[in-house]
C-alpha positions in Angstrom: 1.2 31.9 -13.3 4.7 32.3 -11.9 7.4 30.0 -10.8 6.7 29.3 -7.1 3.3 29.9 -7.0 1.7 27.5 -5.0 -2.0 26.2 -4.6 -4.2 23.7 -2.3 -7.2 22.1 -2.9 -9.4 19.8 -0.9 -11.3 16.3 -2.4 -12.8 13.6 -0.1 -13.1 10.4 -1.8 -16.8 9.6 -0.8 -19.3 6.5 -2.0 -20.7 8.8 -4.5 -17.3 9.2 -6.6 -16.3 5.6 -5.8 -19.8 4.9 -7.1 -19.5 6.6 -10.1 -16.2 5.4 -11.2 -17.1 1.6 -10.7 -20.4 2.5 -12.8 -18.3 4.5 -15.6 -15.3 1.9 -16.1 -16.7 -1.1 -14.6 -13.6 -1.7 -12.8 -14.7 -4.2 -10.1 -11.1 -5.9 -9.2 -11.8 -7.0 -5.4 -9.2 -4.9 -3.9 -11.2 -2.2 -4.7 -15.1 -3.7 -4.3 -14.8 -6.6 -1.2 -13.4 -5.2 2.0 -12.8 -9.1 3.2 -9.8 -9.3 0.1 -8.6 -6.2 0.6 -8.1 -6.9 4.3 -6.3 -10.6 3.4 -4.4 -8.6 1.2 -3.0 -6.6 4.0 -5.0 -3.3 3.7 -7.6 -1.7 6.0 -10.5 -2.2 3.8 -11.3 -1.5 0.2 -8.6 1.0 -1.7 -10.4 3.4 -3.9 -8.9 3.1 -7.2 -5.5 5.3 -8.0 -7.5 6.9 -10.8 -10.2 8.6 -9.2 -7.0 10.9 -8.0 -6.2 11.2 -11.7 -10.6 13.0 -12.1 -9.3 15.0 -8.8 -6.2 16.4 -11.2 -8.0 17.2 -14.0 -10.6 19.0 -12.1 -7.6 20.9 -10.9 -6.6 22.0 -13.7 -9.4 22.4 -15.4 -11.6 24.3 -12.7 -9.0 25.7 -9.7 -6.0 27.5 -11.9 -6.3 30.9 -12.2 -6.3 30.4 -16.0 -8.8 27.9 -17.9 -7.5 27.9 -21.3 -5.5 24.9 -20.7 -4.8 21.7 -21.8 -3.1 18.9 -20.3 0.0 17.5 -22.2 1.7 15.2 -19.9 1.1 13.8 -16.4 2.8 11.3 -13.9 1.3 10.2 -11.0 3.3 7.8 -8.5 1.1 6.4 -5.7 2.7 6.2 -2.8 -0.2 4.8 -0.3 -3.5 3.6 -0.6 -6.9 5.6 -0.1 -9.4 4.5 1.5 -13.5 5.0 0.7 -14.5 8.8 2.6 -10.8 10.1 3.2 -10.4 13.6 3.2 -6.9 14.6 0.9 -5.2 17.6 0.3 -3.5 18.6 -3.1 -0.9 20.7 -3.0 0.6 21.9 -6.6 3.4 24.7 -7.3 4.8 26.0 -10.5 7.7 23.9 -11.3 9.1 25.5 -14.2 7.3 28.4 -17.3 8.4 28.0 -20.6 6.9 30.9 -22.5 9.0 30.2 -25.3 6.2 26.9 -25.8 3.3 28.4 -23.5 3.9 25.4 -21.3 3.8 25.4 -17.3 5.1 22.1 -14.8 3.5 22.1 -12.1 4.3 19.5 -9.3 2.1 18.1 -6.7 1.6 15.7 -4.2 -1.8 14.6 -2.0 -1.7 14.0 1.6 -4.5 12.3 4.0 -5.5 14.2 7.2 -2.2 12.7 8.7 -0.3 14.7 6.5 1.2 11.4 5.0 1.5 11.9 1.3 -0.6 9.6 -0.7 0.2 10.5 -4.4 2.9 12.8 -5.5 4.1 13.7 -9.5 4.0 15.9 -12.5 1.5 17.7 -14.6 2.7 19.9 -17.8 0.0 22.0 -18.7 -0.1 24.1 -22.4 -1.6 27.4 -22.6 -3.7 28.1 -24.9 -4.0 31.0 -27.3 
């Protein structure tokens, strides 16, 4: 991978991933599981939870580069609007910096809903391994 390259990659957050997540870490806070809060709470229903972005990155990496022998080493995620249950998104990553000195890429990314309004945006340093 080269500085500049740039990639996409399409997730919809759909019951069966908002499912799973609730059934894996039990997370049940009400602004994610009862639509009724969520709207009191100023939202337009029930906001997935931030994390189910975080499976989306690591899939990313993991499945989607152009090389698999990877390993994540850092990541930062800032979320920048919710995410609502069957919303289509769009990553978008590009090759931040190489250091081949340490066999480490940065790559930055953002998601955006069909809008094109930017959900998520951050970091990801990635080492390559041997």
């Amino acid at each position: 991978m080269n500085k500049g390259d740039l990639f996409t990659c399409p997730f919809t957050v759909n019951s069966e991933i908002y499912n799973g997540f609730i059934s894996l870490f039990n997370d049940k806070n009400p602004l994610h599981t009862n639509s009724d809060y969520a709207v009191h709470q100023g939202f337009s229903g029930k906001v997935m939870h931030g994390n189910i972005l975080n499976g989306f990155l690591s899939y990313f990496i993991g499945e989607c580069l152009p090389v698999k022998e990877v390993l994540i080493q850092t990541q930062e995620i800032k979320f920048l609007k919710p995410v609502y249950l069957n919303e289509s998104l769009l990553l978008h990553a590009e090759v931040e910096d190489v250091h081949e000195s340490v066999n480490t890429i940065v790559l930055k990314y953002y998601f955006e809903n069909r809008d094109k309004v930017k959900v998520a945006k951050g970091k990801i340093q990635i080492g390559l391994l041997k």
